[in-house]
N, C-alpha and C positions, 0 to 999 in steps of 0.2 A: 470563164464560168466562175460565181462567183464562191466564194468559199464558204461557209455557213460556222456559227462558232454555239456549240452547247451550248445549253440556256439560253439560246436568239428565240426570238420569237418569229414564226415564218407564218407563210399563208401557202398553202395547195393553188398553185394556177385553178383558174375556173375553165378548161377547156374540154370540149370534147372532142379531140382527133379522131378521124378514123382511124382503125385499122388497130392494133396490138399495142395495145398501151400497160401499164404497170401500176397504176393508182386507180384506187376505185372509186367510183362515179362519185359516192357519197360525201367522198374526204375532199373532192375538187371544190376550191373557193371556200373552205375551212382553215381556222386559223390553230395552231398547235407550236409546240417548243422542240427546240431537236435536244432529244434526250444523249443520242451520243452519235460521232462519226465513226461508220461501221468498213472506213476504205474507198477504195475506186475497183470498178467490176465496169467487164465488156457491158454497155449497154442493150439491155434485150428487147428492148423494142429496135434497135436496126440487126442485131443479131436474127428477130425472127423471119423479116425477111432476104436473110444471105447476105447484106452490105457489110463492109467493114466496121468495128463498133468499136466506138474511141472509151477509152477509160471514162466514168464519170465517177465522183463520188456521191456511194450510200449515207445515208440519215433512218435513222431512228427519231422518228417526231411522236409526240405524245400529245393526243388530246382527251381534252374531259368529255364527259359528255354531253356535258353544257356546250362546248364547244363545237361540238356536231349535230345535236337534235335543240339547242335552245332549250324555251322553256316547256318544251316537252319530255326533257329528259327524267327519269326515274328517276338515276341515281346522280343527279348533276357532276359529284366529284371524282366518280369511276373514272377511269382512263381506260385509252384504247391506244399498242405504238403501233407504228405502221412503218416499215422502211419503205421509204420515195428519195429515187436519185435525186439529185442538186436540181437539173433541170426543170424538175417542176415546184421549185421550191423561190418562193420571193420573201428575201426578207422584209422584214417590215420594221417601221422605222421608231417606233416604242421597245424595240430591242434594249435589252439591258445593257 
């Protein structure tokens, strides 16, 4: 898994799994900065249903909110952080 470094620039997987997920609908296929790595924690999407849950690591990503509503958004430069395990996090290649 791959490791993510403050100030990268990532994108939210665009997926919708069934079942007990941990990112919200809105932020999937959004692009944002990981503001800081917050550790590795049992994963809770296989914790919810009783499997063994391997360590991943958390992220704190920070989007604007340009970044999530386009140019809909009110306050374009507001932020919003969200922590989303590594898993669903692709870096992207305009990384700093």
């Amino acid at each position: 898994m791959a490791m993510h470094q403050v100030h990268n620039r990532v994108r939210v997987r665009a997926i919708m799994p069934p079942g007990h997920v941990r990112v919200p609908a809105y932020l999937r296929g959004k692009t944002g900065v990981i503001e800081r790595a917050l550790g590795a924690f049992s994963n809770p999407e296989q914790l919810a249903y009783g499997l063994p849950a391997d360590k991943t690591p958390l992220y704190r990503v920070r989007f604007t909110m340009q970044d999530i509503w386009g140019e809909q958004a009110e306050s374009p430069i507001d932020t919003i952080d969200a922590e989303i395990f590594a898993h669903w996090l692709e870096e992207l290649s305009d990384a700093p």
